[in-house]
PDB file of N, CA, C and O in Angstrom, chain B, residues numbered from 101:
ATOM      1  N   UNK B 101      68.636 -48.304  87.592  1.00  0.00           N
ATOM      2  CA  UNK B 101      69.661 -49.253  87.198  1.00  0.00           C
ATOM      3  C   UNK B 101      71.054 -48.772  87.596  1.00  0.00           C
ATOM      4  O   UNK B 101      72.106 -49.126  87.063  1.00  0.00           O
ATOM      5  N   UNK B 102      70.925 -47.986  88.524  1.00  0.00           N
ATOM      6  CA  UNK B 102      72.419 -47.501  89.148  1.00  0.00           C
ATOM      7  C   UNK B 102      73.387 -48.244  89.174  1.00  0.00           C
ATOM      8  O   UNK B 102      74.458 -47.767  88.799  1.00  0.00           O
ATOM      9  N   UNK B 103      73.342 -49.548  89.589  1.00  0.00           N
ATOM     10  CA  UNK B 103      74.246 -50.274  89.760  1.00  0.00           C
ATOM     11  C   UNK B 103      74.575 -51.745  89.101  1.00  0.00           C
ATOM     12  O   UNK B 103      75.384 -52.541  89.578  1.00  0.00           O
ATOM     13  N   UNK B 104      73.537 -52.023  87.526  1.00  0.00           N
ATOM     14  CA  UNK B 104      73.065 -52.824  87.149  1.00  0.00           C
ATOM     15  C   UNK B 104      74.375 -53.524  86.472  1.00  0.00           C
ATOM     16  O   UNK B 104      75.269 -52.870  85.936  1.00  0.00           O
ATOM     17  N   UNK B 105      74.369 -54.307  86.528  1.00  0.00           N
ATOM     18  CA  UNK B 105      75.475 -55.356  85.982  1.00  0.00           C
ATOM     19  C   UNK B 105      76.775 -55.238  86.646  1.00  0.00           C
ATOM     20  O   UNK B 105      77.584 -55.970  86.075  1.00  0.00           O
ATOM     21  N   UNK B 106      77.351 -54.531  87.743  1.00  0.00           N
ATOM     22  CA  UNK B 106      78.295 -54.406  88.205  1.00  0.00           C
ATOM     23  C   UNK B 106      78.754 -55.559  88.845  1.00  0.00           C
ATOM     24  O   UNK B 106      78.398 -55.980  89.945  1.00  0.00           O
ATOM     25  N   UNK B 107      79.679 -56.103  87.972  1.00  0.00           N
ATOM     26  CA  UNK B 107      80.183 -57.645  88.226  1.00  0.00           C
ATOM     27  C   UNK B 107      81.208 -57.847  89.748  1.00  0.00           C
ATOM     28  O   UNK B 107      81.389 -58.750  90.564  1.00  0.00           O
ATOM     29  N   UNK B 108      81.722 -56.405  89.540  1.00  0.00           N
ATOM     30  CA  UNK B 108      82.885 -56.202  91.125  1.00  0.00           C
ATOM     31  C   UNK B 108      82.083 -56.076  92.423  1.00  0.00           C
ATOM     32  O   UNK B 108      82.644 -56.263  93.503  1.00  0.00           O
ATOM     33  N   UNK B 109      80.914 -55.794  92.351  1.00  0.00           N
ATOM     34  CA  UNK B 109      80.321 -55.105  93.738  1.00  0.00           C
ATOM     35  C   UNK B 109      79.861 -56.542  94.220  1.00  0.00           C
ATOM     36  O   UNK B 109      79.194 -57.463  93.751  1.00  0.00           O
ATOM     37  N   UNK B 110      80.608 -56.252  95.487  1.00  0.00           N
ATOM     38  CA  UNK B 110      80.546 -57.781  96.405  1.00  0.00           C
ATOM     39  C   UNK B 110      79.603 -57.148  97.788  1.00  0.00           C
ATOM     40  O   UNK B 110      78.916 -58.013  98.331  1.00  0.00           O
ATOM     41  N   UNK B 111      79.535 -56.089  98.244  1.00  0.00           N
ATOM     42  CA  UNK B 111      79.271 -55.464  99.410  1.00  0.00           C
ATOM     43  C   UNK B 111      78.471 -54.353  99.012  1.00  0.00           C
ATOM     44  O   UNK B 111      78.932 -53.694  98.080  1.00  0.00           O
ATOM     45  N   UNK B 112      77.134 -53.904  99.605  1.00  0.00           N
ATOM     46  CA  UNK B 112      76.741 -52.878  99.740  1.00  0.00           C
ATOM     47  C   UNK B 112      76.127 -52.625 100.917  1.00  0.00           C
ATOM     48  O   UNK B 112      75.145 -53.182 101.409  1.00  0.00           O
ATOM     49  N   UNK B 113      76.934 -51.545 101.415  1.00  0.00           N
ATOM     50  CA  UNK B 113      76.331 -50.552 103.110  1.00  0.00           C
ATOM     51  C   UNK B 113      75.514 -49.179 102.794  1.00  0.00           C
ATOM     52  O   UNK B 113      76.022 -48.058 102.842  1.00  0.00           O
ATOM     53  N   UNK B 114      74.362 -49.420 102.511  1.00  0.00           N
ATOM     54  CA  UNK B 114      73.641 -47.748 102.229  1.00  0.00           C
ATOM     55  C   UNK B 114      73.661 -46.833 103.106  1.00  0.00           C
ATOM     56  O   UNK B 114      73.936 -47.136 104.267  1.00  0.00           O
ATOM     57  N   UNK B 115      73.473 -45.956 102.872  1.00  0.00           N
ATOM     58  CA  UNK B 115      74.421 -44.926 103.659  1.00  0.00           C
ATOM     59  C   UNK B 115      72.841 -44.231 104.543  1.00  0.00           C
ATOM     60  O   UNK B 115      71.778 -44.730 104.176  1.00  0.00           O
ATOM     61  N   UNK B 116      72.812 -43.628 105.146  1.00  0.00           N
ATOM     62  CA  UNK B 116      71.437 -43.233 105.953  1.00  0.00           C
ATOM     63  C   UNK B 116      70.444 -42.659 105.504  1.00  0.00           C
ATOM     64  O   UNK B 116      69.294 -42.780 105.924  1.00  0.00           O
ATOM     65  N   UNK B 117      70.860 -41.908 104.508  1.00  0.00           N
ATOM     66  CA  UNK B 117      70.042 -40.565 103.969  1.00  0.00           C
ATOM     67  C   UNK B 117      69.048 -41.094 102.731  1.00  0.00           C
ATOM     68  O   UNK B 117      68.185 -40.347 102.271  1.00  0.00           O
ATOM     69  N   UNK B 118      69.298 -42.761 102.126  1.00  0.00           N
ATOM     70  CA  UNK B 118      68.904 -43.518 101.344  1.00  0.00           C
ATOM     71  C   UNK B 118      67.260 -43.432 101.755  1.00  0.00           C
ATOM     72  O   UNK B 118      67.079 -43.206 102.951  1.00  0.00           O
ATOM     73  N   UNK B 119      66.245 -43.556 101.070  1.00  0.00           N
ATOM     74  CA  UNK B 119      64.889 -43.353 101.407  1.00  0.00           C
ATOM     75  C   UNK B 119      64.168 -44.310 100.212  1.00  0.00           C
ATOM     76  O   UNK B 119      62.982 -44.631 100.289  1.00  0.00           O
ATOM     77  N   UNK B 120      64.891 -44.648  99.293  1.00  0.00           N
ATOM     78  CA  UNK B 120      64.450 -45.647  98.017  1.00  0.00           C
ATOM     79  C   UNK B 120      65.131 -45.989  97.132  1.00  0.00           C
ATOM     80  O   UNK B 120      65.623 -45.098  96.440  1.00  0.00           O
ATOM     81  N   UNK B 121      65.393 -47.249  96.842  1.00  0.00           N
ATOM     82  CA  UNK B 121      66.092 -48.321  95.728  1.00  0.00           C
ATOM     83  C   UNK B 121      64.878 -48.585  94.887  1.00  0.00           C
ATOM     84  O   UNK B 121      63.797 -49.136  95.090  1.00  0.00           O
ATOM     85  N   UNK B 122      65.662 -47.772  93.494  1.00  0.00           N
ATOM     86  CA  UNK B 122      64.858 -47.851  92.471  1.00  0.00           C
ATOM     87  C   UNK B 122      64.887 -49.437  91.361  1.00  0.00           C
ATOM     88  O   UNK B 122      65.697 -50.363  91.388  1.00  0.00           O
ATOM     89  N   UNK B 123      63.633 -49.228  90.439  1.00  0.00           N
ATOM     90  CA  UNK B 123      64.101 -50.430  89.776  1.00  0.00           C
ATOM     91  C   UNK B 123      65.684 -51.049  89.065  1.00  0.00           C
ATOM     92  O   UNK B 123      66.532 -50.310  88.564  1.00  0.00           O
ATOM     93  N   UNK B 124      65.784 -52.427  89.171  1.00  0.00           N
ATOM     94  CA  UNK B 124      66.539 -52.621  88.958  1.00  0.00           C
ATOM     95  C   UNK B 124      68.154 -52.126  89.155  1.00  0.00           C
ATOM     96  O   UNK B 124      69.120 -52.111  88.393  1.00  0.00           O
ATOM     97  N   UNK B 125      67.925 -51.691  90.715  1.00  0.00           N
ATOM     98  CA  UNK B 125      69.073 -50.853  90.835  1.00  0.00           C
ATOM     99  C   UNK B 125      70.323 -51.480  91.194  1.00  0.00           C
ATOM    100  O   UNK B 125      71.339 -50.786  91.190  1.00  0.00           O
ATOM    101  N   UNK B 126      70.394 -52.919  91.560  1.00  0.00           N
ATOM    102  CA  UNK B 126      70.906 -54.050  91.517  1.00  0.00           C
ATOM    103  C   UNK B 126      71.320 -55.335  90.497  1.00  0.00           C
ATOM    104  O   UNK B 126      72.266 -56.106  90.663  1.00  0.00           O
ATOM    105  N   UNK B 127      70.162 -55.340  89.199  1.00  0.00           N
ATOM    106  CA  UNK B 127      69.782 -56.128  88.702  1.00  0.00           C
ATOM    107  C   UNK B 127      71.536 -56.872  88.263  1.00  0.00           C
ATOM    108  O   UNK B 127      72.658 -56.365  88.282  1.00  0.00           O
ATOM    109  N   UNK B 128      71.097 -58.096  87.942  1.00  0.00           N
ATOM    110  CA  UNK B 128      72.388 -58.492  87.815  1.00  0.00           C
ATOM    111  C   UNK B 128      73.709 -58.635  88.714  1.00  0.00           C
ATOM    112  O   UNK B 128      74.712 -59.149  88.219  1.00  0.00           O
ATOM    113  N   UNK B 129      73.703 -58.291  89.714  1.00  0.00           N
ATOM    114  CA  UNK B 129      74.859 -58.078  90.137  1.00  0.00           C
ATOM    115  C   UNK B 129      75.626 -59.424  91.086  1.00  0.00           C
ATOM    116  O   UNK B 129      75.958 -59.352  92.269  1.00  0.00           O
ATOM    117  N   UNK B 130      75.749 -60.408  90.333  1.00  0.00           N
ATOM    118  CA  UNK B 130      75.918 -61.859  90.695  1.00  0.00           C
ATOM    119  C   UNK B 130      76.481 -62.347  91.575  1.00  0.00           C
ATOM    120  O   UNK B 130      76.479 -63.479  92.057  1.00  0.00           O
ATOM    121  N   UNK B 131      77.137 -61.175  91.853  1.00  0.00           N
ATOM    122  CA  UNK B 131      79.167 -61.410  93.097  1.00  0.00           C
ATOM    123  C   UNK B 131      78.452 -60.595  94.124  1.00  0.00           C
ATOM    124  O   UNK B 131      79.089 -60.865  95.141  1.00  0.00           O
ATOM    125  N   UNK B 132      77.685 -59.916  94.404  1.00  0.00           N
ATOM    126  CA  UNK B 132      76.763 -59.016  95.366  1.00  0.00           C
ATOM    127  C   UNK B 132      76.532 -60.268  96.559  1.00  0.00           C
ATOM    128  O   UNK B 132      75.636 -61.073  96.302  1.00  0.00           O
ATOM    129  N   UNK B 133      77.218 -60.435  97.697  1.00  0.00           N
ATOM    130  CA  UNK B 133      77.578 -60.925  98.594  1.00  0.00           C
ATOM    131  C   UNK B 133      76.342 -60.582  99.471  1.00  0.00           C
ATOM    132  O   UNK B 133      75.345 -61.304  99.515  1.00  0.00           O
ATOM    133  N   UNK B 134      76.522 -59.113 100.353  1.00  0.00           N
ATOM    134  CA  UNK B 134      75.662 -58.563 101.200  1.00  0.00           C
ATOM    135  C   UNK B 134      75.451 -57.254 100.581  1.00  0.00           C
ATOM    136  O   UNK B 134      76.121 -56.627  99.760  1.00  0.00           O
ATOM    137  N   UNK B 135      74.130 -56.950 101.303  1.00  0.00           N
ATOM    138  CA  UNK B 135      73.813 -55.647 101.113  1.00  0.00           C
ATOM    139  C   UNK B 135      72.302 -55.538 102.465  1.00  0.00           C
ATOM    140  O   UNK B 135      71.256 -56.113 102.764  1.00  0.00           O
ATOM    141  N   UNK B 136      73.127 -54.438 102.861  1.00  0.00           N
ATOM    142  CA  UNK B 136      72.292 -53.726 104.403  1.00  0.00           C
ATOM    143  C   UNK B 136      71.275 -52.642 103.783  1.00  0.00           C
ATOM    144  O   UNK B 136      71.417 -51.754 102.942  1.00  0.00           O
ATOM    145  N   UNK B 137      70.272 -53.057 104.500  1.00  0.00           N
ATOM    146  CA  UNK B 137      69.025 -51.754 103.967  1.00  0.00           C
ATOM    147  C   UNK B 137      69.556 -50.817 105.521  1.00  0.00           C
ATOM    148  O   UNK B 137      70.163 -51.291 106.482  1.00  0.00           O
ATOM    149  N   UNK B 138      69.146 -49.579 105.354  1.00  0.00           N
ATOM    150  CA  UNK B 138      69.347 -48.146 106.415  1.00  0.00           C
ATOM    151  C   UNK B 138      67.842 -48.455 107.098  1.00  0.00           C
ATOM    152  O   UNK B 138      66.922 -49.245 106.888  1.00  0.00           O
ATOM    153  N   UNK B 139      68.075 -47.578 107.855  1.00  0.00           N
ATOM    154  CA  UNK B 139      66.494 -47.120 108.715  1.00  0.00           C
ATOM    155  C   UNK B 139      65.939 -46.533 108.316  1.00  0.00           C
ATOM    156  O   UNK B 139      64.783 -46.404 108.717  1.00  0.00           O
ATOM    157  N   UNK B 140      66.478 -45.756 107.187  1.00  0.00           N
ATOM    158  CA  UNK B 140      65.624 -44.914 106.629  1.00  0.00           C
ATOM    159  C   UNK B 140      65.110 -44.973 105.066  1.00  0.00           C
ATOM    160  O   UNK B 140      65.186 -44.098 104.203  1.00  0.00           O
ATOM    161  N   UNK B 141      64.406 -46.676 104.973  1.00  0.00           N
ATOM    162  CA  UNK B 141      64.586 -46.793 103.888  1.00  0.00           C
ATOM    163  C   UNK B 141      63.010 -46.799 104.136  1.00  0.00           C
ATOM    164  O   UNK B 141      62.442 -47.084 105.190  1.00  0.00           O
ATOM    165  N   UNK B 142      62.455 -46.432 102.967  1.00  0.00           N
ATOM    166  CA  UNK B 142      60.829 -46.109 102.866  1.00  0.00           C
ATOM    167  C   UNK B 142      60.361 -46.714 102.078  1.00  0.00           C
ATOM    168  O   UNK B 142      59.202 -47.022 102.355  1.00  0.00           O
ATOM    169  N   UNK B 143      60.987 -47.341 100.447  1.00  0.00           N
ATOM    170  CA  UNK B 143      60.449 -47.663  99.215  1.00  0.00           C
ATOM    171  C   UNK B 143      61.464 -48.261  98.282  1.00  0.00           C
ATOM    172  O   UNK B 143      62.499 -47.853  97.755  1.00  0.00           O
ATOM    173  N   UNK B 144      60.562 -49.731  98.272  1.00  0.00           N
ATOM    174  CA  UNK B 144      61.934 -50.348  97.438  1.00  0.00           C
ATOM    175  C   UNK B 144      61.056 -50.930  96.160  1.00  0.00           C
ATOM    176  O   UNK B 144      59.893 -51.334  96.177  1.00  0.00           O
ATOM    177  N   UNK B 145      61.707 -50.870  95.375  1.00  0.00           N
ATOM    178  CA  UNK B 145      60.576 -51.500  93.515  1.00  0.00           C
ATOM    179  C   UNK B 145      61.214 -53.025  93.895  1.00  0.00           C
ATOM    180  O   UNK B 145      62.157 -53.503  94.527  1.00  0.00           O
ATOM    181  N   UNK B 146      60.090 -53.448  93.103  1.00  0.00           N
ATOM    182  CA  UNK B 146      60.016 -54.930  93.714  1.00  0.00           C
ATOM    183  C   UNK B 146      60.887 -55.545  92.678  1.00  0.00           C
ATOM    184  O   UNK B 146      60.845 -56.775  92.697  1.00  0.00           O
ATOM    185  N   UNK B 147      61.842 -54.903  91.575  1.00  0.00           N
ATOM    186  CA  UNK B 147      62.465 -56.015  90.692  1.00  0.00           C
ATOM    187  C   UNK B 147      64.333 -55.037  90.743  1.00  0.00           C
ATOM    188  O   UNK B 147      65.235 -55.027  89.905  1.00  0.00           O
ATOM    189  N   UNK B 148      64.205 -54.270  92.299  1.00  0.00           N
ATOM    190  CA  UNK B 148      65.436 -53.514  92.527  1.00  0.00           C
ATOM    191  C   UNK B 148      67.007 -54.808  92.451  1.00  0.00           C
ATOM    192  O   UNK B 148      68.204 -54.590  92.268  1.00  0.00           O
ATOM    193  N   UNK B 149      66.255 -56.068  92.683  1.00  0.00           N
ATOM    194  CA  UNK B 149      67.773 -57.069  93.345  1.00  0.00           C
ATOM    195  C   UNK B 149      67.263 -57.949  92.335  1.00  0.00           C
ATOM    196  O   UNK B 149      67.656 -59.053  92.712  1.00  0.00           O
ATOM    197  N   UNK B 150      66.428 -58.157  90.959  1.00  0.00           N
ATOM    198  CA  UNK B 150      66.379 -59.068  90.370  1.00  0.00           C
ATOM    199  C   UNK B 150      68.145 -59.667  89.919  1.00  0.00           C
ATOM    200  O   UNK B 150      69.118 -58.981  89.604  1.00  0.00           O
ATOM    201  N   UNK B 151      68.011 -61.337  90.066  1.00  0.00           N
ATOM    202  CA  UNK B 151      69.817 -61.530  89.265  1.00  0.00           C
ATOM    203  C   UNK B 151      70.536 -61.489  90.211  1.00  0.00           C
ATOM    204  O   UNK B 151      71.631 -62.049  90.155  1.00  0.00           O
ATOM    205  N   UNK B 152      70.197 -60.931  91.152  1.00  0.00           N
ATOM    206  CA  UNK B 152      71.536 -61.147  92.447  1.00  0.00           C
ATOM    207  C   UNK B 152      70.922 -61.984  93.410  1.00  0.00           C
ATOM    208  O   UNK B 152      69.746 -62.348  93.399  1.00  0.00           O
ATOM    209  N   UNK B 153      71.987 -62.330  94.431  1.00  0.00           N
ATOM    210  CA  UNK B 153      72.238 -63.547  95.023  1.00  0.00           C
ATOM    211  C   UNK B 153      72.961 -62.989  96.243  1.00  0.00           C
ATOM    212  O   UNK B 153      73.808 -63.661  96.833  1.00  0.00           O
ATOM    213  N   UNK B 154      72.590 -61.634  96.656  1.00  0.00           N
ATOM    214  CA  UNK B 154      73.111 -61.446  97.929  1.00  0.00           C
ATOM    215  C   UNK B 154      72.471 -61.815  99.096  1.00  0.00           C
ATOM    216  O   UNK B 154      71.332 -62.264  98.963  1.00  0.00           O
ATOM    217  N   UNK B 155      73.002 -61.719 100.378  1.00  0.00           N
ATOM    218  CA  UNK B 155      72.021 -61.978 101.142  1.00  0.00           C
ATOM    219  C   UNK B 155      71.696 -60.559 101.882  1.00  0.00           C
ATOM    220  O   UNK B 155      72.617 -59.749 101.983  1.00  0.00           O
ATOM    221  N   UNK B 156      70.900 -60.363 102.202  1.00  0.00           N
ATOM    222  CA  UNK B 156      70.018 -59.246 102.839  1.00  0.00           C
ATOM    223  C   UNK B 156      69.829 -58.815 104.153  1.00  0.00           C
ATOM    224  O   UNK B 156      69.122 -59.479 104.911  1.00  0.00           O
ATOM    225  N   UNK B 157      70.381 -57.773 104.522  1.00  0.00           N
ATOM    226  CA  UNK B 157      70.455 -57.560 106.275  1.00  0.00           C
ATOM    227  C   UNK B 157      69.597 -55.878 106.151  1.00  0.00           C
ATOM    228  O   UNK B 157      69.579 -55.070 105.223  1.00  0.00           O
ATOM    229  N   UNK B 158      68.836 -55.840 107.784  1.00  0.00           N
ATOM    230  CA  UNK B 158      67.945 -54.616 107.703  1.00  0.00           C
ATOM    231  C   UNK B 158      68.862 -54.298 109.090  1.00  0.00           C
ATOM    232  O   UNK B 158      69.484 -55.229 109.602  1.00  0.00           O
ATOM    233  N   UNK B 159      68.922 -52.829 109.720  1.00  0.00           N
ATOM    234  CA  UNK B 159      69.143 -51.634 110.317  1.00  0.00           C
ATOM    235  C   UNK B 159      68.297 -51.490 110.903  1.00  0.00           C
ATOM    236  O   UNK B 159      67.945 -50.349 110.604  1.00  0.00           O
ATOM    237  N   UNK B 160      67.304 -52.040 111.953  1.00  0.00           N
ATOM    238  CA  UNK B 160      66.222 -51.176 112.464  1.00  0.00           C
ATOM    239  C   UNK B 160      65.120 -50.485 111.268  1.00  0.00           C
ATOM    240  O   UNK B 160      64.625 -49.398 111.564  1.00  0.00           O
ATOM    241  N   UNK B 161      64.880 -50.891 110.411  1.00  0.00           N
ATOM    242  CA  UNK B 161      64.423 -50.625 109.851  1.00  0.00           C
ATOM    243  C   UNK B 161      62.438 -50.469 110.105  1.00  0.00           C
ATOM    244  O   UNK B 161      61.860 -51.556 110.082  1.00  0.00           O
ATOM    245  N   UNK B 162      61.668 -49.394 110.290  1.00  0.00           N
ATOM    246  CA  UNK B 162      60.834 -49.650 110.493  1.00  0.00           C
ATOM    247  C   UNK B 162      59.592 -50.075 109.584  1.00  0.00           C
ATOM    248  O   UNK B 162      58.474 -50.316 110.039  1.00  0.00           O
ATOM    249  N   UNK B 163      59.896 -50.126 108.421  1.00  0.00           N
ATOM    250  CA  UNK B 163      59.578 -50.265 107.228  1.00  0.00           C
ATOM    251  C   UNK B 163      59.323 -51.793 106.710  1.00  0.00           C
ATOM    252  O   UNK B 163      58.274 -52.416 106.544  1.00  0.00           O
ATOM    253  N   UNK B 164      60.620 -52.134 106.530  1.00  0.00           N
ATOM    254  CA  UNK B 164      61.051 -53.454 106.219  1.00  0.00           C
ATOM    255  C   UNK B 164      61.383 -54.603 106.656  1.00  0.00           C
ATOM    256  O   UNK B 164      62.170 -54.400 107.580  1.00  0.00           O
ATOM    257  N   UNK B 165      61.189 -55.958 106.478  1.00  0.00           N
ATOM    258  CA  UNK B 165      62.024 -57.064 107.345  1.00  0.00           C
ATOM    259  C   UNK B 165      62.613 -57.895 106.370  1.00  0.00           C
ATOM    260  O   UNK B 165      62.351 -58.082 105.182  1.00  0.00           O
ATOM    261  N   UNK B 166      63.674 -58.463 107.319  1.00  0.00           N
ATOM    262  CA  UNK B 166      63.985 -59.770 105.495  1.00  0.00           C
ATOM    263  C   UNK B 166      62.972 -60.974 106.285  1.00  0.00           C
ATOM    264  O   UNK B 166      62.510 -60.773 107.408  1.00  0.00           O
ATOM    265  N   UNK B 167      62.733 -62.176 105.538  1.00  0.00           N
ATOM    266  CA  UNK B 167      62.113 -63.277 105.544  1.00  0.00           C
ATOM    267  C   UNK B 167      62.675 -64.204 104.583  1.00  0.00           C
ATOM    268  O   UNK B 167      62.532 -63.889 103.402  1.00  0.00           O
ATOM    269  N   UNK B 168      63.242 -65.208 104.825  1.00  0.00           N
ATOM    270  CA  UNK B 168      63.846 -66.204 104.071  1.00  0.00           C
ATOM    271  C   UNK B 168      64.586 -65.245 102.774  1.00  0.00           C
ATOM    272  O   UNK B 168      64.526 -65.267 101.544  1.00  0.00           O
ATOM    273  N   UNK B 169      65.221 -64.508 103.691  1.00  0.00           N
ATOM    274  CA  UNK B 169      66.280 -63.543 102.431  1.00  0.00           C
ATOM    275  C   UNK B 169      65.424 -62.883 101.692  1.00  0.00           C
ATOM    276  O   UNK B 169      66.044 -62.630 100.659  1.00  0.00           O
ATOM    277  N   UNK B 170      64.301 -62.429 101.604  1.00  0.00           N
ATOM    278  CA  UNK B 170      63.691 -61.764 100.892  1.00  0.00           C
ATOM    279  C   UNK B 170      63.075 -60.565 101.939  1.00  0.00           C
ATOM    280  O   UNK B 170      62.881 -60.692 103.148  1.00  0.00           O
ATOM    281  N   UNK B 171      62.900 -59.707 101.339  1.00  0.00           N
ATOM    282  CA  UNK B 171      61.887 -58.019 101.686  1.00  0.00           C
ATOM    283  C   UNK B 171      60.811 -58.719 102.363  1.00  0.00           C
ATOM    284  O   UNK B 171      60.342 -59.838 102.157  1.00  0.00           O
ATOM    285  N   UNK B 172      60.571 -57.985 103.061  1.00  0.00           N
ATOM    286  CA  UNK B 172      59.236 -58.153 103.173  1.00  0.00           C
ATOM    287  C   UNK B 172      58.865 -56.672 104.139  1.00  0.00           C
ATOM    288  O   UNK B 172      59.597 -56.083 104.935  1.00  0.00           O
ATOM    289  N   UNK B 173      57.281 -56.323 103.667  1.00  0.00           N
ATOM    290  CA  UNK B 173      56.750 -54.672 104.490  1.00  0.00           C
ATOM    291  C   UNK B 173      56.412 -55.773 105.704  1.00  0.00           C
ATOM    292  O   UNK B 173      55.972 -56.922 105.676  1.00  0.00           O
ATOM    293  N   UNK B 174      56.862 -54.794 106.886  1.00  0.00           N
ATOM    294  CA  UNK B 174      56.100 -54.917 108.191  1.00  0.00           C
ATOM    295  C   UNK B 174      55.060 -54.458 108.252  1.00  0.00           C
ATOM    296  O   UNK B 174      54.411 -54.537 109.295  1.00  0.00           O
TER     297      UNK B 174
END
């Protein structure tokens, strides 16, 4: 819940070294605009962005894809 209810966070750029977004590490965060997954993202809990309304961009990611704004495993 790192970042859970944070009403200001409009933008999130994860930084490289990121490897997993834990539960609810988003939850809530309503004004959450964008947020970029890294390449080096390995493991995400499936209720990490419950409540938000950002939209979702991937990095080369070999892991992950978005699909109609949502996660999805390759």
């Amino acid at each position: 819940s790192a970042f859970s209810g944070c009403e200001n966070l409009e933008e999130f750029i994860c930084s490289e070294s990121l490897t997993t977004i834990c539960s609810k590490a988003f939850y809530g965060c309503e004004n959450l605009k964008t947020f970029t997954l890294p390449k080096t993202l390995k493991k995400i809990i499936y209720d990490s962005f419950e409540g938000s309304h950002a939209e979702l961009f991937v990095k080369d990611n070999p892991y992950f894809e978005i699909k109609d704004n949502k996660i999805a495993v390759k």
